[in-house]
Every structure is written in C-alpha cells, then in structure tokens.
matplotlib code that plots the C-alpha trace (Angstrom):
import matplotlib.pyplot as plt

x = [40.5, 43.1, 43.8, 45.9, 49.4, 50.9, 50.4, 47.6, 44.9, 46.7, 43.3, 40.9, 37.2, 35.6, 38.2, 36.1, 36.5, 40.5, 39.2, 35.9, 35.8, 36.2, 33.9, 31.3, 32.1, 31.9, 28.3, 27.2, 27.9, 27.9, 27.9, 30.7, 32.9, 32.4, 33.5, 36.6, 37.5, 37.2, 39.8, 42.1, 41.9, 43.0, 46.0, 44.2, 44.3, 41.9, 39.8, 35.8, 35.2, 31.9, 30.4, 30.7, 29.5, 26.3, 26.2, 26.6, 23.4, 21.6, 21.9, 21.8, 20.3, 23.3, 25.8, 27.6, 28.2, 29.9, 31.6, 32.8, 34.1, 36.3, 37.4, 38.3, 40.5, 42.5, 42.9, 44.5, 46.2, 48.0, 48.7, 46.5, 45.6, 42.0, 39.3, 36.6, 34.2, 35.5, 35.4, 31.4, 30.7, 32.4, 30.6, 27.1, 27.3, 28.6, 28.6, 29.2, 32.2, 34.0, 33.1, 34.9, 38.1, 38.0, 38.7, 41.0, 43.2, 43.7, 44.7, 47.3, 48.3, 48.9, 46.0, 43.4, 40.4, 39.9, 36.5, 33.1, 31.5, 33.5, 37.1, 38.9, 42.2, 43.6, 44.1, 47.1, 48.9, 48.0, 48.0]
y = [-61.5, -63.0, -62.0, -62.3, -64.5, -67.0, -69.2, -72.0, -72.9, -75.2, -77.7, -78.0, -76.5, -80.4, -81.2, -79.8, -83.0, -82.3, -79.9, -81.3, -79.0, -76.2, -77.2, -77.7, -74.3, -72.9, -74.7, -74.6, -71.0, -69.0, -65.7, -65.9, -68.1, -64.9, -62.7, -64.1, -65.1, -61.4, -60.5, -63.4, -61.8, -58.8, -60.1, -61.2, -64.8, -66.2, -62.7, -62.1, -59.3, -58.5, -56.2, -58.7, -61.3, -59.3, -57.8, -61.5, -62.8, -59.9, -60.4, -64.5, -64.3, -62.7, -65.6, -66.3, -62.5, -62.9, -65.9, -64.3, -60.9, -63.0, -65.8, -62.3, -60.9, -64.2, -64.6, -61.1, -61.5, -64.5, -64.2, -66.9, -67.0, -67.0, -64.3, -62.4, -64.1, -67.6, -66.6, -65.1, -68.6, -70.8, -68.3, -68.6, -72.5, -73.7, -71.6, -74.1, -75.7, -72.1, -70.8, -74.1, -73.5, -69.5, -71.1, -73.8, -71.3, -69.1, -71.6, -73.3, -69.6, -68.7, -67.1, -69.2, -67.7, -69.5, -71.7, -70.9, -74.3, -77.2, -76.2, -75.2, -75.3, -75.2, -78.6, -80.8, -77.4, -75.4, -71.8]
z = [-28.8, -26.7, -23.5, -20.3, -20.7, -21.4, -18.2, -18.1, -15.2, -12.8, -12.9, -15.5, -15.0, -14.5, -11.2, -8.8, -6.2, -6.5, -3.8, -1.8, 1.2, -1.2, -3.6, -1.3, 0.1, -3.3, -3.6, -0.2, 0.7, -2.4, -1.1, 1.7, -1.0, -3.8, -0.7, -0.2, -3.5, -4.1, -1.2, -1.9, -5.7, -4.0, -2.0, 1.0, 2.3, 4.3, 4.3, 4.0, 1.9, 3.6, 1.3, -1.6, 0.2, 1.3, -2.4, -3.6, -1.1, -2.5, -6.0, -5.7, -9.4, -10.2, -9.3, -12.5, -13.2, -9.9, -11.1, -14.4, -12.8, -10.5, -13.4, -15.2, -12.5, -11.5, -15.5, -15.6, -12.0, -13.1, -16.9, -17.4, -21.1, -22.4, -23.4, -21.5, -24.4, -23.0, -19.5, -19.9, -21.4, -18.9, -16.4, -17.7, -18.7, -15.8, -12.9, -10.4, -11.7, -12.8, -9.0, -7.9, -10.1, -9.0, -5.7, -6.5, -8.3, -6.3, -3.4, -6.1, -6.5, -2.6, -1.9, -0.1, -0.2, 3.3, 4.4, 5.2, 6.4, 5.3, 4.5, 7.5, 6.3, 3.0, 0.9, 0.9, 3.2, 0.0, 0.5]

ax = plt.figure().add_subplot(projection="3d")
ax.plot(x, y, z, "-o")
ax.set_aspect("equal")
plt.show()
C-alpha cells in the first residue's frame, strides 16, 4: 500500500558521495548520526538526541531498524511517496546507503542533522 505524498527523494539511495563528510559520518559514527537524524526529524538542526544515540550504541545489531524507523518518519514528514514495505527493504538491504540518504534528506530539507567527526558544516551552505 502506498503511502506518504506525492513529493520524491531529492537524491537517489546510490549518491552517497554527493555528500562525503556526511556519509562518512553516517558510516563512521552510527550511533551519534541516528541521534541526530532523529532530532533533525523532529525539528531540530544540528541537535544530538542523546538517548537515541546511546539506545542506537546499545542496540548496534539493531542498526537498520534504526535506519527504517527514521526513512519512515522523513517519508511521512515530507510527503515523500513510497511504502513502509519499500522502506523495510531499502532498510534491511542496504543499511549503509539508506542511513546516508536519511541524512542527506534531511539536510536538502533544512534540517541538518549536524556532524559528528567529519562534517562540520553543512554541504554546499545546505541546511
């Protein structure tokens, strides 16, 4: 069943290097990256969520359920269109490059999710 909007992903799943520093982020620091793409999914630029990223360090094993939940919420945030089928799959297949987009979305969107190691500012004055 079809879900969300009408709107479309601003890059495609396989562009992670349209964003290095963030992709590396995403890669390099799992946890903290799922902790702020959860607050930038909540309104908050440039904002550790804490809790998630401890929850997210915790539960390492758990990474694409991470990845999915947030995928989810920016698809329903935005109007994006898809399916919570497509987005489990994506999720599950390939983790990496979905936690990647999360964060390049939501930087196209306004809402940087901010840096942990290697993105220090937000690409091209994104965000």
């Amino acid at each position: 069943m079809d879900q969300g909007g009408d709107d479309e992903w601003t890059t495609s799943l396989f562009e992670c290097f349209a964003d290095v520093p963030g992709c590396l982020d995403s890669i390099l620091c799992f946890p903290c990256q799922i902790g702020r793409q959860c607050a930038a999914v909540g309104g908050a630029s440039n904002t550790q969520d804490t809790r998630m990223c401890i929850i997210a360090l915790l539960l390492g094993c758990g990474g694409p359920c991470f990845v999915f939940s947030i995928r989810r919420s920016i698809r329903q945030r935005f109007g994006i269109s898809g399916s919570d089928v497509g987005d489990c799959a994506v999720s599950f297949l390939c983790a990496s490059c979905a936690h990647c987009l999360n964060q390049r979305e939501l930087t196209n969107r306004g809402f940087w999710p901010g840096g942990s190691l290697c993105a220090s500012e937000p690409p091209g004055g994104l965000g």
